[in-house]
C-alpha positions as CSV (number, residue, x, y, z in Angstrom):
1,X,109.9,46.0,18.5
2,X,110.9,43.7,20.7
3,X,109.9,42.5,24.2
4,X,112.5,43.2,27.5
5,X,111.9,39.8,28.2
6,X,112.8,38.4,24.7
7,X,116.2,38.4,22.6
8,X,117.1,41.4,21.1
9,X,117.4,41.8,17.2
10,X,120.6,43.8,16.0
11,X,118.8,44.9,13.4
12,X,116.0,45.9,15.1
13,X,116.9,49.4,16.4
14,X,115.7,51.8,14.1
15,X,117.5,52.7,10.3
16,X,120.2,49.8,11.5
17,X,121.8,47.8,8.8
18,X,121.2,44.0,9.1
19,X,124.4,42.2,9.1
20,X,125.0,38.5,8.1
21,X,123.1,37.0,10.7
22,X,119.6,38.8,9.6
23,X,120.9,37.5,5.9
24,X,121.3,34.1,7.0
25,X,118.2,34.2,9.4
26,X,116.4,35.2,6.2
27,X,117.7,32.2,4.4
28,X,116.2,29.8,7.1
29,X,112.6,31.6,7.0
30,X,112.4,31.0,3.0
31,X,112.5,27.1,4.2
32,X,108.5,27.6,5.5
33,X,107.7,30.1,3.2
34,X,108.6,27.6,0.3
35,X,106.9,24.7,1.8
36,X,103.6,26.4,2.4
37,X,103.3,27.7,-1.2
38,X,104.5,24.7,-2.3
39,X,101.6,22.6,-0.5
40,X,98.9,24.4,-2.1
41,X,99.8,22.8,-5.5
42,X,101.6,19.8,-3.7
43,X,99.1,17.3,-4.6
44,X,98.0,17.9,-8.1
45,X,99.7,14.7,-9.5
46,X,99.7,12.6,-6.2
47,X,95.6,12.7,-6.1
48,X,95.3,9.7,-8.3
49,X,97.4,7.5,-6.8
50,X,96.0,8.3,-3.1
51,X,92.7,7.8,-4.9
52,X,93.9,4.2,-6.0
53,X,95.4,3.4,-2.2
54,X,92.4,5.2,-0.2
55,X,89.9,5.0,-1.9
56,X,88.0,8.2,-1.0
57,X,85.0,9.4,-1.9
58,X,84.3,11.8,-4.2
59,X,83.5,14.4,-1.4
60,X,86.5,13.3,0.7
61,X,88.9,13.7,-2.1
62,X,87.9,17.0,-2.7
63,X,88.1,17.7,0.9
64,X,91.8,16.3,1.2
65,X,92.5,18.5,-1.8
66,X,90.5,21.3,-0.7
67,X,90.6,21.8,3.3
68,X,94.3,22.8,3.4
69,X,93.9,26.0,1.7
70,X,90.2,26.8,3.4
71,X,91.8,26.8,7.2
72,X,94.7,28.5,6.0
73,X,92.6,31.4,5.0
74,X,90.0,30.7,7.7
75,X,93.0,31.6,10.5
76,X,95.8,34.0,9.0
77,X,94.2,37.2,10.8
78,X,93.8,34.8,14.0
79,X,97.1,33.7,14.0
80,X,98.8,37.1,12.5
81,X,96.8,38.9,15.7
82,X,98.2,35.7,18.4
83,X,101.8,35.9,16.8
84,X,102.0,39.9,17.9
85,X,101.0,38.8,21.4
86,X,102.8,35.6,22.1
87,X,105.7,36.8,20.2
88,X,106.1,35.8,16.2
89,X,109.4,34.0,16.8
90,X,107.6,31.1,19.3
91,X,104.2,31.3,17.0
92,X,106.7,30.4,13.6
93,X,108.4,27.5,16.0
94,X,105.0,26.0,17.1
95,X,103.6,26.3,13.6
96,X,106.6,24.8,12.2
97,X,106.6,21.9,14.2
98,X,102.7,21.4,14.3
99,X,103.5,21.2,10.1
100,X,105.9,18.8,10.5
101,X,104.1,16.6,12.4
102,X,101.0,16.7,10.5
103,X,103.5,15.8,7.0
104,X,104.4,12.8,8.7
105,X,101.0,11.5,9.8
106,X,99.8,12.7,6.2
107,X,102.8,10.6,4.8
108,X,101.5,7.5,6.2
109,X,98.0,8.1,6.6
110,X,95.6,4.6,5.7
111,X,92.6,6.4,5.2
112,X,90.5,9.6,4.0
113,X,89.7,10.6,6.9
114,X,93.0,10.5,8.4
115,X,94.2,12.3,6.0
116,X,92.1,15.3,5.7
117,X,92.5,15.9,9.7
118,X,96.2,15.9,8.6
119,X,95.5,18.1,5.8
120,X,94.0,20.8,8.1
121,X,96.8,20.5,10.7
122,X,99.0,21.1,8.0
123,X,97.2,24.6,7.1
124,X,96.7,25.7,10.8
125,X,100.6,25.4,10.9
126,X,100.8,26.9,7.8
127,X,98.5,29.7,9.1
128,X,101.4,30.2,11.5
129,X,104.0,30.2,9.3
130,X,103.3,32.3,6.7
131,X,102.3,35.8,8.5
132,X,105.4,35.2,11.2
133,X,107.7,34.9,8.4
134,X,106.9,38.6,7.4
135,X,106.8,39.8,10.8
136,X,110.2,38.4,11.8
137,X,111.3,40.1,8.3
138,X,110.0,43.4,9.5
139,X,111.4,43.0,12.3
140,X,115.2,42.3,10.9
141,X,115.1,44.1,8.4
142,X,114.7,48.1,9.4
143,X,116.7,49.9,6.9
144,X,113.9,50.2,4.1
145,X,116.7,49.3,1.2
146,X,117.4,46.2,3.1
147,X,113.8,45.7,3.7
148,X,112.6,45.9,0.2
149,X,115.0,43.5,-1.2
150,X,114.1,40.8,1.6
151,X,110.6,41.5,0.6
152,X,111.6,41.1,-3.0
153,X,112.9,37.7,-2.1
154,X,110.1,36.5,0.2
155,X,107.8,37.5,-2.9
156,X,109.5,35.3,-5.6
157,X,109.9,32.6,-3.2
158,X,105.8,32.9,-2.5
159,X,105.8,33.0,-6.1
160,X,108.1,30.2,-7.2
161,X,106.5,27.4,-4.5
162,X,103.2,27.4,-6.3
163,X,104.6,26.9,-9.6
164,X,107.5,24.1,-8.2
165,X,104.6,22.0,-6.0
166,X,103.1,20.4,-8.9
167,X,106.4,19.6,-10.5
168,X,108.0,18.0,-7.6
169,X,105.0,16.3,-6.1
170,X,105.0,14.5,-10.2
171,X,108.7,13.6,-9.9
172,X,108.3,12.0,-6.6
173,X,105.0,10.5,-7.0
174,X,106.9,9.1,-10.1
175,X,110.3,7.5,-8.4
176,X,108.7,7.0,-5.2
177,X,104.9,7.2,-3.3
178,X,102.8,9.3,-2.7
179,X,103.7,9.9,1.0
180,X,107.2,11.6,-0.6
181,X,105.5,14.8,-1.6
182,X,104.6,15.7,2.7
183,X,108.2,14.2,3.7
184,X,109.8,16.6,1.6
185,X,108.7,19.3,4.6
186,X,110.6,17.2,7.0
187,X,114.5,18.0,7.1
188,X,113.0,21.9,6.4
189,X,111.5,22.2,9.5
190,X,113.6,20.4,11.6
191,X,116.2,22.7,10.7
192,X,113.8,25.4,11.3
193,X,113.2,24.2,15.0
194,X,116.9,23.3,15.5
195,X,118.9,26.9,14.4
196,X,115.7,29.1,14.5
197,X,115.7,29.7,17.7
198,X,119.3,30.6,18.0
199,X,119.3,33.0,14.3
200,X,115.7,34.2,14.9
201,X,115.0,37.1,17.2
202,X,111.9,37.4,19.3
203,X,109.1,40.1,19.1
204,X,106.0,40.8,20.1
205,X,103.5,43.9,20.8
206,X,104.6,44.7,24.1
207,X,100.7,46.3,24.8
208,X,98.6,44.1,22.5
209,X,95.7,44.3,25.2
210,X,93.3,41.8,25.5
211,X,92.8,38.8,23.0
212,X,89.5,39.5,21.2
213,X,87.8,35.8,21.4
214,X,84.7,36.9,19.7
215,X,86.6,37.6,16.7
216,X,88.2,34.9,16.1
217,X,84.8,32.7,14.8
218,X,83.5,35.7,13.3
219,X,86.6,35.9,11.2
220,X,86.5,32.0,10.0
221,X,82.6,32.7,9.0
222,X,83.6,35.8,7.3
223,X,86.3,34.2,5.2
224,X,85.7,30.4,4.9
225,X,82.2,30.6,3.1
226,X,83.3,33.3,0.8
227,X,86.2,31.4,-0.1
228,X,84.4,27.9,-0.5
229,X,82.0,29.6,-2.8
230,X,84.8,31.9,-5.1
231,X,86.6,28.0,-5.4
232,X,83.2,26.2,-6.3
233,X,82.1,28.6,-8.7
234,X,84.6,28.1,-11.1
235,X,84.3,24.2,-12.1
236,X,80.6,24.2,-10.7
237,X,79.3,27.3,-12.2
238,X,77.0,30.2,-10.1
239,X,74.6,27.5,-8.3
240,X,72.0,29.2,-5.4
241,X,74.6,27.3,-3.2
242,X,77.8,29.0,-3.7
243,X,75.8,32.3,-4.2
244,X,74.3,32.1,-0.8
245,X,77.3,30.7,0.8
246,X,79.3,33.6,-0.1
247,X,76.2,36.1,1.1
248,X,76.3,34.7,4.5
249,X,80.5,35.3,4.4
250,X,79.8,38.8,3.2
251,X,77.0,38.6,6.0
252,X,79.4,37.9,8.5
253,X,82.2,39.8,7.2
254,X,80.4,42.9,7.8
255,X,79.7,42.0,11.2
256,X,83.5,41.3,11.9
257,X,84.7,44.9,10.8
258,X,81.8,46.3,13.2
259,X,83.6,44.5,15.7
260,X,86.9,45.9,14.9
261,X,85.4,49.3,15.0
262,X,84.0,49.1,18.0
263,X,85.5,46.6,20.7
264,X,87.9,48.0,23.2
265,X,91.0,45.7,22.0
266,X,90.2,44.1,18.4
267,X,92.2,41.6,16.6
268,X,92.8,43.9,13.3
269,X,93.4,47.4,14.5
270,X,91.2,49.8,12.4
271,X,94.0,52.3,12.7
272,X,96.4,50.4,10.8
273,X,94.1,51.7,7.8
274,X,94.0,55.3,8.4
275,X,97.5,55.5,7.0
276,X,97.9,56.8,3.2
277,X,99.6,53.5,2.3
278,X,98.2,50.3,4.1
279,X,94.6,50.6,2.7
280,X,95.6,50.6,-0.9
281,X,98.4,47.9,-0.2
282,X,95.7,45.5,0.8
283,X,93.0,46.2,-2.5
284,X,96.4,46.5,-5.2
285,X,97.5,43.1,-3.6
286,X,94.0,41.3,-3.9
287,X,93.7,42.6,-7.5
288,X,97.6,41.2,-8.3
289,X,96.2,37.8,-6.6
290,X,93.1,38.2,-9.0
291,X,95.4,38.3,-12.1
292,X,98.0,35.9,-11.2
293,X,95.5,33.2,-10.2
294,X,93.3,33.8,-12.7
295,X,95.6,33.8,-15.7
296,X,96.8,29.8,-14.0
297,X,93.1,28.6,-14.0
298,X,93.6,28.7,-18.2
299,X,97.2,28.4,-18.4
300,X,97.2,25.2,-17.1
301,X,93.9,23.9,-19.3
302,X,95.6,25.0,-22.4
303,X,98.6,23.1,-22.3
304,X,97.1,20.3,-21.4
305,X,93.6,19.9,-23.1
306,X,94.1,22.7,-25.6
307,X,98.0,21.5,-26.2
308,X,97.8,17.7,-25.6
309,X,100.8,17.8,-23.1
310,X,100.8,15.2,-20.2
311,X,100.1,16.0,-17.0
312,X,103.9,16.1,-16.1
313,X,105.2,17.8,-19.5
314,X,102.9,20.2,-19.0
315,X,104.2,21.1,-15.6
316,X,107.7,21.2,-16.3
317,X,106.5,23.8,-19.0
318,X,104.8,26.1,-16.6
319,X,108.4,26.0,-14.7
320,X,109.6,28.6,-17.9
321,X,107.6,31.3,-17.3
322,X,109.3,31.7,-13.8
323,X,112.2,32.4,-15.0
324,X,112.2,36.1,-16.0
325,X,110.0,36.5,-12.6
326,X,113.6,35.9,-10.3
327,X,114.3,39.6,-12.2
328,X,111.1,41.0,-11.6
329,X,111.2,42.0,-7.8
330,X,114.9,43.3,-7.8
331,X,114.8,45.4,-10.9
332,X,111.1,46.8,-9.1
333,X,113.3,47.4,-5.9
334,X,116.3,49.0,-7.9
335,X,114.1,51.8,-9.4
336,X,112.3,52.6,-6.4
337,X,116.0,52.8,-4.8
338,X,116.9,55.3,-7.7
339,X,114.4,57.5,-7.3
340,X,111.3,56.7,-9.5
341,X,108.2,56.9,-7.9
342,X,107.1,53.6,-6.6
343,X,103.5,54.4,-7.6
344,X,104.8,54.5,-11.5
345,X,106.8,51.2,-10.5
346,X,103.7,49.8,-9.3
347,X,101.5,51.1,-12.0
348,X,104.0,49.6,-14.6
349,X,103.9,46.8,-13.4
350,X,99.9,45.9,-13.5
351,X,100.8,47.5,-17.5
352,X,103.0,44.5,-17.7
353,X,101.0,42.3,-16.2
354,X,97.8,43.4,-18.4
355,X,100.5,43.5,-21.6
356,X,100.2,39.6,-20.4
357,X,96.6,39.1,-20.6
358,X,96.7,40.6,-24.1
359,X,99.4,38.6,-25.2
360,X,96.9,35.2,-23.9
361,X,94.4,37.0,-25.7
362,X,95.9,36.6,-29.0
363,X,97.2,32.5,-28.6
364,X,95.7,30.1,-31.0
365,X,95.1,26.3,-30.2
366,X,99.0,25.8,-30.9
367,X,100.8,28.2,-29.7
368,X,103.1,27.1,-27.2
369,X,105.8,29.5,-26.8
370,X,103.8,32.6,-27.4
371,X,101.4,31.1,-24.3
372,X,104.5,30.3,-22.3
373,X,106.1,34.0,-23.1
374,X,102.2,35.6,-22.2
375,X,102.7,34.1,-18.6
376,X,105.9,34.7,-18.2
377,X,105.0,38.5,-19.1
378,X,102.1,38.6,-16.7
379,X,103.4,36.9,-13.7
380,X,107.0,39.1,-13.8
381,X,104.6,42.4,-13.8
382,X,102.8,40.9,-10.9
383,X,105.7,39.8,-8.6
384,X,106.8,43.4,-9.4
385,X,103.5,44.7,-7.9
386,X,103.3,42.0,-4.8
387,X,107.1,43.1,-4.1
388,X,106.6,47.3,-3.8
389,X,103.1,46.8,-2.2
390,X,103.8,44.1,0.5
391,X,107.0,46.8,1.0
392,X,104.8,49.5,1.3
393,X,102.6,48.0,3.8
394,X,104.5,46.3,6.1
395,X,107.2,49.5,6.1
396,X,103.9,51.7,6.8
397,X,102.8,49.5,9.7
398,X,103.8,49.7,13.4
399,X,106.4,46.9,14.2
400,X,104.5,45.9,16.9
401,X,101.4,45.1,14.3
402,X,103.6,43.6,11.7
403,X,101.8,40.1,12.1
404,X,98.7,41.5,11.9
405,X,99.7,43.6,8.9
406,X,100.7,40.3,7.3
407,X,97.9,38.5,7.9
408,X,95.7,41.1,6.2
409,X,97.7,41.2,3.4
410,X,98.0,37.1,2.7
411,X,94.0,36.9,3.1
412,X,93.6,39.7,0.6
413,X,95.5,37.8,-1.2
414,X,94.0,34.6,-0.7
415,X,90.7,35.9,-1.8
416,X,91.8,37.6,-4.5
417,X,93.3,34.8,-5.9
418,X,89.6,32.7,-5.8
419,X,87.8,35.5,-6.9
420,X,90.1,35.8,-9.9
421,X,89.8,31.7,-10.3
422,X,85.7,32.8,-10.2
423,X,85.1,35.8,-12.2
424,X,87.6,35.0,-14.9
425,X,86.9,31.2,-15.3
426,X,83.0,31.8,-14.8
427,X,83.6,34.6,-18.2
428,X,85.9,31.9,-19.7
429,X,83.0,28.9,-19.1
430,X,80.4,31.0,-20.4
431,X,81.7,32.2,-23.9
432,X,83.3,27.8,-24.3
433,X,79.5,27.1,-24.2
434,X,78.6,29.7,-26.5
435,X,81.1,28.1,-29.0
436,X,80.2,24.5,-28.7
437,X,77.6,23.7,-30.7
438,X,74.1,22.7,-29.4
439,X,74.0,19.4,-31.0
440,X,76.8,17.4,-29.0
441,X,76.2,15.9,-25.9
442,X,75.7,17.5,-22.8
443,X,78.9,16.6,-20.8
444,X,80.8,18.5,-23.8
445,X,79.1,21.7,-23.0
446,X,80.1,21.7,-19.5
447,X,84.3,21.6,-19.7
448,X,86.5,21.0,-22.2
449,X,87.6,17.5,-20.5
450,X,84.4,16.5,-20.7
451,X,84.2,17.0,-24.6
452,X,87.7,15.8,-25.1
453,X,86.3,12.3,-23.2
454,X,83.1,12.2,-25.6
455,X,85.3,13.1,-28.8
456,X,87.1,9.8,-27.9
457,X,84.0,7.5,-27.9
458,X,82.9,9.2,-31.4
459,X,83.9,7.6,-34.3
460,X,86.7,9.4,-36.9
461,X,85.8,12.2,-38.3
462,X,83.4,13.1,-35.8
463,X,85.3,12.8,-33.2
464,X,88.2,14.8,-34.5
465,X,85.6,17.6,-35.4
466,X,84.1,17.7,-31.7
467,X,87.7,18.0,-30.1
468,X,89.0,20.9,-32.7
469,X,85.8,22.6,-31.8
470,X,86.4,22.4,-28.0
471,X,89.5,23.4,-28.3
472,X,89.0,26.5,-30.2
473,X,86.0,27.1,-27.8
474,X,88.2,26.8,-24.8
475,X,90.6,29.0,-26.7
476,X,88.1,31.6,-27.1
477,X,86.9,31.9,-23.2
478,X,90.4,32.2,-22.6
479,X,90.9,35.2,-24.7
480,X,87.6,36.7,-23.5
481,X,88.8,36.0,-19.8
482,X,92.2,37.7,-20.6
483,X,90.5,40.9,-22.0
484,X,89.0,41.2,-19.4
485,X,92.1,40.5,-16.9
486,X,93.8,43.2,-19.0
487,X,91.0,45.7,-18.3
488,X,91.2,45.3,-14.6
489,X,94.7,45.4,-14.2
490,X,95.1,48.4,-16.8
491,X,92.4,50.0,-14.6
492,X,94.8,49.0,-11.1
493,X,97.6,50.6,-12.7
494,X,95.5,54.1,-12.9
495,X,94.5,53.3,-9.6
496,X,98.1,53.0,-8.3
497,X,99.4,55.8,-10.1
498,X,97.0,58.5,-8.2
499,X,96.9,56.5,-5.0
500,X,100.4,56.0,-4.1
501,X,101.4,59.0,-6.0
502,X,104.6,60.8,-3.9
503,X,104.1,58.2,-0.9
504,X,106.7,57.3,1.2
505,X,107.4,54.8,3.6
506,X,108.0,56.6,6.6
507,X,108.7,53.6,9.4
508,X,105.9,54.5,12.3
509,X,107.6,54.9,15.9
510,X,106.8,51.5,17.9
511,X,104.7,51.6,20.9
512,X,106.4,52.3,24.2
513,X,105.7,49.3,26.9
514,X,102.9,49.8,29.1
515,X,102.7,48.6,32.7
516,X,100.9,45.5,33.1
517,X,97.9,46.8,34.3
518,X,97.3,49.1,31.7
519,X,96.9,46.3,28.9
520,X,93.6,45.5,30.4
């Protein structure tokens, strides 16, 4: 809903059609929507040449890799709950012109240090960008059709920016420096700043109450150690570190819901989960996360260290299986038009997805295609998922929470996505060491790189017999990872199907304006 004082939406009065200018407003909020995605992968292929001009640390490169994604899960309920307040419209304008600022500092940066402040700029505006582009969407887009297919879009553009980072940020690292891959966001949000304001409307919760400061550092302990330890556990493996780091989130977590239950104006409004449809939206979406990002922590190993691909063939590999995913969303909004129930939609899809994780569980140590065709299965049954349940939950929230809304269900998602990156890489680690025998060196039963570096050093035969064995090893943890994927997602698809079973999105009334004195 929006504001008296702010510019009124067309599209915003209730079961209106959006016209052109929503379309076109759309177009112009992919722009930050791609970039953000994007800049989570960004600097896979640029780290060693800012290794070779920086000359970081080993802690500080893993910080300049590292912090972008940890304070943009750290803030997305923060800045979802401050978007509903100040109005989404001005939040997305700030953010997008806090991330281009920080790109061009990070561009040019001549140290570590300088870049890692840059690097967290870049995901507080990102923080900002991502739940305000929902919002606005919710906001433009009333008529549920209409809705869904935006969300449709804004899914596989989420989707597509993780895969297209890496491949771009190779390219231009190639032809150009490293700087390139953050002035790529440059022109996109100057354009944002320049026709946003003019294409974009303006809304905000015209009674949000009182800002609920106390939350706000509550909410970065909840989420920040939890996600620090899911991302560690992975490539470190369960150390007393990790497991107490994410205790104390879970510690503090806890203590952020009691919060929400019982202040007089909370940042996450416990009655946006009373509804049939928001509460499930949030768990399916973490569990989607949890197989998408999961699947990529083997996919990428495989065609790599299992494949032998370069760094940059193997990327512009990965780019196939996002191919049949620009179907996925559409033909999962086109059934639910028609009349199927979108909790058989939703439940197909996870079957897809888990159809996937078979398929990976059936790969040899040269099989390209069939890997390439496994992923593409997987992530296609996914976007279908993302696209009916981000639909679901933003359609069953009150406009004048739809940044909130948002927030809740990009955090789900970011946690899902490093507990997937934990669980199934920590199954994966444990059955490679099983299959490596205990005779070779040490640094070979930690990671397959590690044994592909020691086969090098070993003379012929032997050599060539330590790298066939890691490979089949690492080929093995991937299959028992992807049973395992497949159980959880065939178990989500039951799940969906008696959850969501006959639900409808039935657009809540917005909140009448209160006087001013009221909001206290």
């Amino acid at each position: 809903m929006t504001n008296p004082t702010s510019s009124t939406n067309p599209a915003s009065t209730p079961n209106s059609r959006a016209g052109r200018r929503e379309w076109t407003a759309l177009g112009v909020l992919m722009l930050p929507l791609l970039l953000v995605s994007m800049d989570v992968s960004v600097l896979y292929f640029a780290v060693p040449a800012i290794s070779a001009d920086l000359e970081p640390s080993g802690t500080q490169q893993l910080w300049i890799f590292d912090i972008y994604a940890f304070v943009l899960a750290g803030l997305l309920m923060t800045m979802g709950s401050i978007g509903d307040r100040i109005g989404r419209r001005r939040l997305l304008l700030i953010g997008a012109a806090a991330f281009g600022t920080a790109s061009f500092i990070a561009a040019y940066a001549n140290s570590a240090e300088t870049l890692i402040a840059a690097r967290a700029v870049l995901g507080i505006g990102g923080a900002t960008l991502m739940p305000s582009t929902m919002a606005l969407l919710r906001t433009m887009f009333t008529d549920p059709g209409q809705r869904a297919k935006a969300i449709g879009l804004w899914s596989g553009v989420m989707t597509a920016g993780v895969a297209l980072g890496s491949v771009l940020s190779g390219v231009l690292v190639q032809y150009f420096w490293w700087g390139s891959v953050f002035l790529i966001n440059l022109p996109a949000m100057a354009l944002l700043l320049l026709i946003g304001p003019f294409l974009l409307p303006e809304s905000k919760n015209p009674a949000p109450g009182r800002f609920d400061w106390p939350s706000v550092p509550l909410s970065l302990a909840a989420v920040l150690p939890v996600i620090y330890g899911l991302k560690e556990i992975p490539s470190e493996g369960w150390h007393v570190q990790y497991v107490v780091s994410i205790t104390v989130g879970l510690l503090f977590a806890t203590l952020f819901v009691h919060r929400q239950r019982t202040a007089a104006s909370p940042m996450i409004d416990p009655a946006l989960f009373r509804g049939r449809g928001f509460a499930p939206s949030v768990v399916l979406n973490l569990v989607s996360a949890f197989g998408m990002m999961g699947s990529a922590f083997f996919t990428t190993q495989y065609l790599q260290s299992v494949l032998g691909k370069s760094a940059m063939e193997a990327a512009l590999w990965a780019l196939l299986p996002s191919v049949p995913i620009g179907a996925a969303a559409p033909l999962a909004t086109t059934l639910v038009q028609k009349g199927v129930d979108r909790a058989y939609v939703v439940a197909s899809g996870f079957a897809i997805a888990a159809c996937g994780y078979g398929m990976l569980a059936l790969t040899g140590t040269d099989s390209l295609w069939f890997a390439l065709a496994a992923a593409g299965v997987l992530a296609s049954g996914i976007v279908m998922v993302m696209s009916q349940i981000m639909d679901l939950a933003m359609g069953s929230a009150p406009v004048e929470k739809a940044g909130v809304a948002s927030s809740l269900m990009e955090t789900g998602a970011e946690f899902g996505g490093a507990l997937g990156m934990a669980v199934l890489g920590s199954i994966g680690t444990a059955v490679y060491r099983h299959g490596i025998p205990a005779s070779a060196p040490a640094p070979a039963h930690e990671t397959l790189g590690g044994a592909l570096a020691v086969a090098r050093r070993l003379p012929g035969h032997t050599g060539d017999a330590l790298t066939a064995t890691a490979r089949q090893a690492f080929t093995d943890g991937m299959h028992g990872a992807a049973i395992a994927g497949a159980v959880l997602l065939l178990g989500a698809a039951f799940a969906a199907a008696w959850t969501l079973r006959g639900l409808r999105v039935q657009t809540p009334e917005p909140v009448a304006a209160q006087p001013q004195e009221a909001r206290a």
